[in-house]
MILUMDO-951171 format. One record per residue: residue number from 1; residue in three letters; z, y, x of N, C-alpha, C in turn. Coordinates in Angstrom, 3 decimals. Layout:
REM MILUMDO-951171
k:r:nc3:nc2:nc1:cac3:cac2:cac1:cc3:cc2:cc1
NUM:ala:Z:Y:X:Z:Y:X:Z:Y:X
...
***
This chain:
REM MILUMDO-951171
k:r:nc3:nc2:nc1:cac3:cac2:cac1:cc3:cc2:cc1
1:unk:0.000:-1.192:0.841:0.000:0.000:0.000:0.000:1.250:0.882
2:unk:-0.671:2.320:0.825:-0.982:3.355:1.067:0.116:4.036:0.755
3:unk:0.922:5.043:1.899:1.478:6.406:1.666:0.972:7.628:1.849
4:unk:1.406:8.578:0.964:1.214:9.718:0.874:1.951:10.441:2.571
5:unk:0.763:11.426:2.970:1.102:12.277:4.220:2.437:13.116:4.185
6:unk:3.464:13.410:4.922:4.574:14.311:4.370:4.000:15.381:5.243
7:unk:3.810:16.879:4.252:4.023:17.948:4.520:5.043:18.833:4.962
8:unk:4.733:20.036:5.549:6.169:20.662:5.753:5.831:21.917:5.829
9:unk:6.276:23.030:5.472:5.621:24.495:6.034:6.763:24.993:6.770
10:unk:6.110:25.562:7.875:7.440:26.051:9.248:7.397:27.347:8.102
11:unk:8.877:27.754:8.624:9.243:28.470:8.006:9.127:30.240:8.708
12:unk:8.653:29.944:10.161:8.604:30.912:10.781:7.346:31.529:10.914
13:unk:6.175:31.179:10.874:5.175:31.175:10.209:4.142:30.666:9.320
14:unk:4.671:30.055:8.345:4.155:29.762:7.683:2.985:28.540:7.679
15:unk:2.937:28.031:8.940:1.727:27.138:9.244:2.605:25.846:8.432
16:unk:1.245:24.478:8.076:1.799:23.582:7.498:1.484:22.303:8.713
17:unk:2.536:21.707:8.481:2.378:20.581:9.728:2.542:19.126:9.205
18:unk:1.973:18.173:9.178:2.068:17.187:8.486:2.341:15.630:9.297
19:unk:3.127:15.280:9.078:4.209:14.020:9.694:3.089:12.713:8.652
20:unk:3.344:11.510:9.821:2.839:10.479:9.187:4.284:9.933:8.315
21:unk:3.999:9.175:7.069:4.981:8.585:6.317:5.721:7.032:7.235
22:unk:5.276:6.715:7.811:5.585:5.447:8.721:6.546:5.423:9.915
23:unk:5.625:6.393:10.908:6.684:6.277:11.610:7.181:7.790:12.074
24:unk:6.358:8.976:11.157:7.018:10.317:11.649:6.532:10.918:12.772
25:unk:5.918:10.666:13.277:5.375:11.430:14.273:4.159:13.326:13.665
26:unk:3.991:13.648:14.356:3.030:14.846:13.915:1.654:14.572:13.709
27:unk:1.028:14.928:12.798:-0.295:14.450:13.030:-0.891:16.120:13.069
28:unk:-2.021:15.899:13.764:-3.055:16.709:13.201:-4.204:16.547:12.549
29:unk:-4.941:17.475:12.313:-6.223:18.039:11.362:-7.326:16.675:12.348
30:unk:-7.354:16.735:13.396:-8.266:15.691:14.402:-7.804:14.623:14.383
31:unk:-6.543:13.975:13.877:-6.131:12.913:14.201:-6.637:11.992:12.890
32:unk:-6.852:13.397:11.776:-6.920:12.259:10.065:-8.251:12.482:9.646
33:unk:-9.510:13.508:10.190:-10.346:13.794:9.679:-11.240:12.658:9.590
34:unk:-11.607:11.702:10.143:-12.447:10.649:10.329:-11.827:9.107:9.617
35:unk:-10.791:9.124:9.490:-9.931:8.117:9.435:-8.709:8.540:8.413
36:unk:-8.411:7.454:6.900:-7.037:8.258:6.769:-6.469:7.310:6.930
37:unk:-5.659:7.427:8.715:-4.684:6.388:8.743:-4.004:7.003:10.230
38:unk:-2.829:6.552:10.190:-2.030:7.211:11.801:-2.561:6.595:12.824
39:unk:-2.817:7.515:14.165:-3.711:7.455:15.105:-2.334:6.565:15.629
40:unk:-0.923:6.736:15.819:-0.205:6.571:16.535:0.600:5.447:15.707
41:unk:0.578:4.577:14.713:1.129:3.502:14.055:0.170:2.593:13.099
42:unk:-1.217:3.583:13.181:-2.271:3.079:12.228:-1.799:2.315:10.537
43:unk:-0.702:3.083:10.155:-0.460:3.408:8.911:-0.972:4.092:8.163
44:unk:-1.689:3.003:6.733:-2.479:4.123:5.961:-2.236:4.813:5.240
45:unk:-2.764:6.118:4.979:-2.568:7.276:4.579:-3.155:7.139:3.009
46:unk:-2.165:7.437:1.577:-2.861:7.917:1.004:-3.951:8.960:0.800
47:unk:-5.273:8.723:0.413:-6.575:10.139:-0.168:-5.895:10.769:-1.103
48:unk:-5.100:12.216:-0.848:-4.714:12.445:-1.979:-4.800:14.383:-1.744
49:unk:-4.509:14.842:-2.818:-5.025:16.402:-2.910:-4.344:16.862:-1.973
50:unk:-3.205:16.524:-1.436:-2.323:17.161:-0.220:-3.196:16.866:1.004
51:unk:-3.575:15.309:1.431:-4.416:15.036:2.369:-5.483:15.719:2.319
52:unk:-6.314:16.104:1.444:-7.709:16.792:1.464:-7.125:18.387:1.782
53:unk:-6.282:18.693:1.949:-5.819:20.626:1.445:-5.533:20.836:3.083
54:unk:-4.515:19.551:3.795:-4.515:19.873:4.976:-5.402:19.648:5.552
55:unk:-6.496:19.142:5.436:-7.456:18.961:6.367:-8.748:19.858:6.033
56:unk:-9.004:20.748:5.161:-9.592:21.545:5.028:-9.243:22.948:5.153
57:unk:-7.806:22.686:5.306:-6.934:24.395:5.592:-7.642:25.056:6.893
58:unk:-7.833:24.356:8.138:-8.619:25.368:9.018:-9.948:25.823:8.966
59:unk:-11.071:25.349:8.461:-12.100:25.731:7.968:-12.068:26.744:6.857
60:unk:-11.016:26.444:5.826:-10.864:27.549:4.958:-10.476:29.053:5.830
61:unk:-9.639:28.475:6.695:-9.096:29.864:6.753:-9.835:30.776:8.000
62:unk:-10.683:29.904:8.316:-11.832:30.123:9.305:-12.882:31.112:8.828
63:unk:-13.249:30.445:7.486:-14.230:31.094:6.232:-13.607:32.388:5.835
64:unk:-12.497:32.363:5.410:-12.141:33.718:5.008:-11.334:35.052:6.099
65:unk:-10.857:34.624:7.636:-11.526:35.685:8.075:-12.829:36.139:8.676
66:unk:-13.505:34.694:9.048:-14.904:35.767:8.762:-15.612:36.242:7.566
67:unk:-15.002:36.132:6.620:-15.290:37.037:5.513:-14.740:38.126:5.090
68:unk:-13.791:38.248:5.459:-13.456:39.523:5.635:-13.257:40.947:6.634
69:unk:-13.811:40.134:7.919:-14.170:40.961:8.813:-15.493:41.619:8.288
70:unk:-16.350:40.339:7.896:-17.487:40.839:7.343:-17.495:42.115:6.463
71:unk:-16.523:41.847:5.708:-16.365:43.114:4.404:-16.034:43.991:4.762
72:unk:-15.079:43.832:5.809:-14.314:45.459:6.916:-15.006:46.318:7.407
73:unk:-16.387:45.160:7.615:-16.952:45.744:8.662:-18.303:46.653:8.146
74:unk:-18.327:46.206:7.072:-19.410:47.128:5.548:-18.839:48.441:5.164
75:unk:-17.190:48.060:5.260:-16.786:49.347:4.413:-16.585:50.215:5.517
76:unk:-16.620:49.962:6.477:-16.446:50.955:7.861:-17.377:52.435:7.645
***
């Protein structure tokens, strides 16, 4: 059976960091994108809206400041 990824948001800035359910270690965005399973216990990862949110959070947030530089840079 498949677990769900545990999330966490630091509280000091706000970044979200996500622990495997197995054995706890940190994962990153490179470690789950290809694979949903722990690089470091190869425990599988539930597909679930949390798993898809962290792994699309840097591209999102990639997209929207260059979109808004873009816009900064119009209204200049």
């Amino acid at each position: 059976m498949r677990k769900a990824i545990i999330l966490q948001e630091n509280s000091q800035n706000g970044e979200v960091l996500a622990y495997c359910p197995y054995c706890n270690e940190e994962l990153e965005v490179s470690d789950l994108e290809m694979f949903f399973a722990c690089p470091f216990c190869g425990g599988a990862l539930e597909d679930n809206d949390d798993l898809q949110k962290f792994i699309l959070s840097p591209s999102v947030r990639t997209w929207v400041s260059k979109s808004m530089k873009s816009i900064s840079e119009r209204n200049s």
